[in-house]
N, C-alpha and C positions, 0 to 999 in steps of 0.2 A: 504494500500500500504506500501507494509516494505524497508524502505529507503538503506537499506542496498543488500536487492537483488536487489534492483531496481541500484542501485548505480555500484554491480560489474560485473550486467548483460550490463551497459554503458561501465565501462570500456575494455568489451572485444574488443569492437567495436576497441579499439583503443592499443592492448596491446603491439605490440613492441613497442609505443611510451610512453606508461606509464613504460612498463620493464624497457626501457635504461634511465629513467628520476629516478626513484626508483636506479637504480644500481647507476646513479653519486652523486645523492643525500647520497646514504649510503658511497661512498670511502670519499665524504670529510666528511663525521661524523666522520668516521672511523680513517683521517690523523688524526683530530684535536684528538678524543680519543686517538691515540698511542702516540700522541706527549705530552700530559697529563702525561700520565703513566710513558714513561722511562723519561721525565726529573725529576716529583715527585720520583724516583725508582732511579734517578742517585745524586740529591739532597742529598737523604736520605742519600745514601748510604759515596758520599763525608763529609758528617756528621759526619759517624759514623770514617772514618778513619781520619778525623781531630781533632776530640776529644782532648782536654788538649796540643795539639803542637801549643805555640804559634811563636816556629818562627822556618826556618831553615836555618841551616849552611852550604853552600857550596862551590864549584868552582864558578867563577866570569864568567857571559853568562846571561841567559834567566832566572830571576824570575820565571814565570809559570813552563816552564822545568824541575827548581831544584825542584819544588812543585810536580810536575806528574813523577819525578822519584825517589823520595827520599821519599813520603807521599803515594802517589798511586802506585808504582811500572807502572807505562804506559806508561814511556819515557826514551830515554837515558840519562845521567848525563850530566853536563860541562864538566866535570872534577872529580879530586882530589883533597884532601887539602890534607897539610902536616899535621901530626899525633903530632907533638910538638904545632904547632901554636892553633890545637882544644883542645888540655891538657892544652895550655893557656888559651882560652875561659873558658872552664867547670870551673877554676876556680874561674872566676869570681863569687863577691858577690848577684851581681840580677840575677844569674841563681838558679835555683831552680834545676833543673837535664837537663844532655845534655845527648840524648840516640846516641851514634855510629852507622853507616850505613857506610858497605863496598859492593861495588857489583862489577861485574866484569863476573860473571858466572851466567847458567842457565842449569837446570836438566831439559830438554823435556819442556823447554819453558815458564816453570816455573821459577825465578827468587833464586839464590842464595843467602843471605843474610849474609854477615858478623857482629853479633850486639850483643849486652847483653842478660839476662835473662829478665832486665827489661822494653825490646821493647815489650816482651811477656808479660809482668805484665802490660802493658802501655792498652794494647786492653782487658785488663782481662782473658787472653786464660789460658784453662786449658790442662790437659792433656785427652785424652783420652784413652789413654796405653802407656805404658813405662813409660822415666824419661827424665826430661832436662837434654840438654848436660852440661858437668862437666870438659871435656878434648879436645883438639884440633883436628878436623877432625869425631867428632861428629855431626849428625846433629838430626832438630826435623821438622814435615813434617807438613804443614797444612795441614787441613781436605778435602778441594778438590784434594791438591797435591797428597794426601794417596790414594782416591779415584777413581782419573783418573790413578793411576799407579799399584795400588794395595801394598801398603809400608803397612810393620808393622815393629815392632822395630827388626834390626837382620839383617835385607836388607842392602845392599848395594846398595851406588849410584854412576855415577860416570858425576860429571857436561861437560859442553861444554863452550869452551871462549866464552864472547861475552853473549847479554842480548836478545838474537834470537837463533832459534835452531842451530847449525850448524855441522859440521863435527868434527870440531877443540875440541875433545874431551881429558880433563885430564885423560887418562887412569891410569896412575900413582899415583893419587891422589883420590884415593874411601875414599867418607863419609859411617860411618857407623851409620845406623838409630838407634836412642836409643828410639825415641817417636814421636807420635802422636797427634796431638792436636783437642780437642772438637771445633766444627764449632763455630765461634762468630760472623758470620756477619760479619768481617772486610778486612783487606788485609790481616791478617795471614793467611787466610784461601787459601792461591792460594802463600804461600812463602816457600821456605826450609831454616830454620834458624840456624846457626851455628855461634862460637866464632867468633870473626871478625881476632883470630890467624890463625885460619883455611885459609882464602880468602889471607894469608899473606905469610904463608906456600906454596900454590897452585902455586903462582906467583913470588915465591923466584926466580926460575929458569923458566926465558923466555923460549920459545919454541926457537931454533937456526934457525929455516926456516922461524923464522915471521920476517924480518929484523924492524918492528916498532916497533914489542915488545921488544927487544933487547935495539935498542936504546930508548927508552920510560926510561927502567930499568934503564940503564946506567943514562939517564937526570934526574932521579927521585932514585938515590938509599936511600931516607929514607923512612919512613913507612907513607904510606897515609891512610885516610877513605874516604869515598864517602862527609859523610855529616853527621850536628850533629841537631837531634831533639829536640829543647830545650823548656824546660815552663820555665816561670818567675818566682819570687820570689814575687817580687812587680809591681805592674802596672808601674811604674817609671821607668821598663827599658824595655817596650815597648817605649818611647822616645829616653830613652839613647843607649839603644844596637845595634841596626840595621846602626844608622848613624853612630857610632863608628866603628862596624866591618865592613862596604862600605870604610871608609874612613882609618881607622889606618891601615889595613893587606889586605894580599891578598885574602880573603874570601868575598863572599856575604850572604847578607842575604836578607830573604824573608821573606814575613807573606804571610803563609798561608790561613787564613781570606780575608784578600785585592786580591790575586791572584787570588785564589777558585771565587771569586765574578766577578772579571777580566775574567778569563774562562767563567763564567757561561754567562755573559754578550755576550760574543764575539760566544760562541757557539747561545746565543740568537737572533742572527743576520741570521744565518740557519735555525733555528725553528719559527722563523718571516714570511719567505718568504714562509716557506712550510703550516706553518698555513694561510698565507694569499692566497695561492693556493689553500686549504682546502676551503676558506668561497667563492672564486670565482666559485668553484665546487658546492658549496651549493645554492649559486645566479644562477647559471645557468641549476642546477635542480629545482629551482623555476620558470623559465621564461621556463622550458620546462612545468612543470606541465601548467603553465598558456595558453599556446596556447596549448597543448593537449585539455584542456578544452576548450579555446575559440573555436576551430574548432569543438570539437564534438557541440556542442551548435549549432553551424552553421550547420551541420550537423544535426541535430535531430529535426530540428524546428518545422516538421511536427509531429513529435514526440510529442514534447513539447505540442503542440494545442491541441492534439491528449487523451493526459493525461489532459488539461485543459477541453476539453468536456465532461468527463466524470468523473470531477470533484475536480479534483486535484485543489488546490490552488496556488496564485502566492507567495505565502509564502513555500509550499512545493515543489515549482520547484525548487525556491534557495535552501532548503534544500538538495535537492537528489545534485545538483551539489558541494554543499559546503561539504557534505558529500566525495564523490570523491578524491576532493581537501586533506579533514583529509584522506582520507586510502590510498591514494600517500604516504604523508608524513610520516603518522605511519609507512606502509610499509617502507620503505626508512632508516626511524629512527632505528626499531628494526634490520634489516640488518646492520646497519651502528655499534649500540653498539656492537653484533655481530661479528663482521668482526675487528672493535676498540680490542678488545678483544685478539681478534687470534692474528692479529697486533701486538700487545704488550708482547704477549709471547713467539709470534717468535724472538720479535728484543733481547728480555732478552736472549733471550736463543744464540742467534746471540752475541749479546754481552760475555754471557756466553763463546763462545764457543772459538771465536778468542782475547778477553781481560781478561778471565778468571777472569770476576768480577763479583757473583751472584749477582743478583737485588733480592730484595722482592718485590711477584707479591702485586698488589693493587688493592683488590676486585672491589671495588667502588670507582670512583675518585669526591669528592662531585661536581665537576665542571658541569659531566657529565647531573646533572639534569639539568643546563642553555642552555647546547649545546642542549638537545633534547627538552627542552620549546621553545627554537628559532627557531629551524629546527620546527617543527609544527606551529607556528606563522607562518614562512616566509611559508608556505605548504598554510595554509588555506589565507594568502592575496593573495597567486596567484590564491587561486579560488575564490576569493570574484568580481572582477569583471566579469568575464564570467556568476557569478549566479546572479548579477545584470543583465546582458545579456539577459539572462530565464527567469528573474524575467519578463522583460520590452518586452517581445516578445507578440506582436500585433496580438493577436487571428482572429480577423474579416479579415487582410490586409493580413494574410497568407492564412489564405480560399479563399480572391477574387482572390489571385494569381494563386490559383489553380482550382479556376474554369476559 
C-alpha cells in the first residue's frame, strides 16, 4: 500500500477544504517572507547611505525629518540655515569635514542637489561618462536618474520648484549635463548633483506670482544650505557637538545612528502587527488542516476497518493520515516561499518605483529555513490527533454497527 497514493486519493474526498486551508496557510508564509526581505533590503540599504555621516546639521523641527531629507532624500527639510552660521560650524576643530546640502528643486521627481564634489567622493561614485561639474549650472546625473530619462552629458535639464513634480518649472534656468555616474548602491544613484552656487543662482530671483516666495527672499536675503553632513575628528565630539549646536545657535542637530534606529523601531510597530496577522493566518490554516482531517477520519471509518481487514496496520493508518497532514503543509509551504518571493519583488520594485530607492533583491533570507520548519511542525501536530483518531478506531464496534 503506497502511503502516498493512498494519502492524495483521501484528500480528494475533501479538496476545497484542503485548497482554501493550503492557500491561507501559504499568504501568511508569504507576509512573514516579504516582511523578511524588504526590511533586510531597506536595513541594508539605510547602511549603505549612512556610511561615515556621523551627524547632521540642520533647521531646528523633526530629528528623523532632517535625517530622511538631508541623508535619504525621502522627506521635506525644516528648513534652512544661514550659510555664515554653517562656515562657522565647518570650522570647528572636532569636525573632520562638513559636506553642504542645498535643495529646493526637482528634475521629474528626482531630487536637485546643491553640494561639493566630495558628497560624490563620500559614496565612492565614479563617473560613468563625462566629467564632474567645475562651473555653476553644471550638473552630474545618477545612474537611475540617466536611466529613467535617458541623460548623457550634452542634455539639458530644466528642474521644477518644490521637492515633488510640479508645474512651477525654472524654464530660465537649464542645467547642463556634463556627466554620468557608475551605479553604487547609494542615494547618488536617484540624485542630480550640482554646485550648491547653482541652487543659489536658481532662486536669486523669486518667481513674482508666488507671493511666499517673495516674501521668504525678502525675510531670508542671505545665503542659506539645507544642511551640513559632518564626521568627526575625534569620538569626543560626539559629546560635545550636538548639545552645543541644540543649545548655542539656531541649528539642530541629529545623529543619524540614534534616528535610523528610532525609525526603524517605530516603523517596527507596522511590521509587528502585520507579522502577527501572518502567524494568526498560519494558526488558522492549522486548525483548518486539523478538522479537515478530523472529519474525513469521521468520515472514512468504514474505510479505515475496511483497510484494517485486509490488513493494514494501526501503525499504518496513522501513517496514511499523518502523511496528509505533511502534504497540506508542504503544499502550503512551497506556495507560501513562492508567493514570499513575488511578494518581495513586487514591493522592491513598488518601492523602486514611487521612492526611487533600489533595494538589492535577497536570494535566501536564512530566517526563511525557521519559518518553513515551523509551518511543517505546526502542519503535522494538527494531524497528529485525528491519526490518533484512526489509530484508536474500534474494528469489531464499527462492524456491529453495521450489521
Amino acid at each position: 500500500m503506497n502511503l502516498f497514493k493512498l494519502s492524495i486519493a483521501n484528500l480528494r474526498f475533501s479538496a476545497l477544504a484542503s485548497f482554501f486551508n493550503v492557500v491561507i496557510l501559504a499568504l501568511g508564509i508569504a507576509t512573514i517572507i516579504t516582511l523578511l526581505h524588504i526590511s533586510e533590503q531597506v536595513e541594508q540599504r539605510f547602511e549603505r547611505d549612512l556610511a561615515g555621516i556621523d551627524l547632521v546639521v540642520g533647521a531646528k523641527g523633526s530629528p528623523i525629518q532632517l535625517i530622511l531629507s538631508s541623508v535619504f532624500h525621502l522627506d521635506f527639510p525644516n528648513g534652512n540655515i544661514p550659510l555664515d552660521e554653517a562656515k562657522k560650524l565647518e570650522a570647528n576643530p572636532l569636525i573632520k569635514s562638513a559636506i553642504p546640502i542645498a535643495l529646493g528643486d526637482n528634475y521629474n521627481g528626482f531630487r536637485i542637489v546643491g553640494t561639493t564634489a566630495d558628497y560624490i567622493s563620500h559614496y565612492d561614485g565614479k563617473l560613468a561618462v563625462g566629467a564632474l561639474y567645475s562651473a555653476q549650472m553644471e550638473a552630474v546625473v545618477g545612474s537611475i536618474v540617466a536611466e529613467k530619462n535617458h541623460l548623457k552629458p550634452g542634455d539639458k535639464i530644466v528642474g521644477a520648484h518644490g521637492l515633488v513634480n510640479s508645474d512651477d518649472m525654472h524654464t530660465d534656468f537649464p542645467y547642463n549635463v556634463v556627466g554620468v555616474l557608475a551605479p553604487t548602491g547609494t542615494v547618488l544613484d536617484r540624485l542630480v548633483l550640482t554646485p550648491v552656487e547653482s541652487v543659489w543662482h536658481v532662486h536669486e530671483h523669486p518667481d513674482p506670482d508666488d507671493p511666499e516666495e517673495v516674501a521668504y527672499k525678502k525675510a531670508h536675503p542671505e545665503k542659506e544650505i539645507t544642511a551640513l553632513l559632518v564626521t568627526y575628528k575625534t569620538p569626543m565630539a560626539a559629546v560635545v557637538l550636538p548639545r552645543m549646536i541644540d543649545k548655542t545657535s539656531s541649528m539642530e542637530a541629529a545623529s543619524p545612528a540614534f534616528e535610523t534606529a528610532r525609525l526603524i523601531k517605530l516603523l517596527g510597530f507596522g511590521s509587528d502587527t502585520v507579522e502577527l496577522f501572518a502567524v494568526v493566518l498560519i494558526v488558522i490554516a492549522a486548525v483548518g488542516f486539523f478538522v479537515t482531517l478530523w472529519s474525513a477520519v469521521n468520515d472514512r471509518c468504514y474505510d479505515i476497518v475496511l483497510m484494517r481487514c485486509l490488513g493494514a496496520t494501526r501503525s499504518k493508518i496513522f501513517a496514511v493520515v499523518l502523511t496528509e497532514g505533511i502534504m497540506l503543509g508542504s503544499l502550503g509551504t512551497l506556495l507560501g516561499l513562492l508567493l514570499g518571493h513575488v511578494f518581495s519583488c513586487a514591493a522592491a520594485r513598488w518601492i523602486e518605483a514611487t521612492r526611487h530607492m533600489t533595494l538589492n533583491a535577497v536570494g535566501f533570507h536564512p530566517y526563511e529555513f525557521y519559518v518553513v520548519l515551523i509551518a511543517l511542525a505546526i502542519s503535522v501536530m494538527a494531524a497528529i490527533l485525528p491519526g490518533v483518531m484512526a489509530y484508536r478506531v474500534n474494528v469489531a464496534k464499527i462492524l456491529s454497527k453495521g450489521s
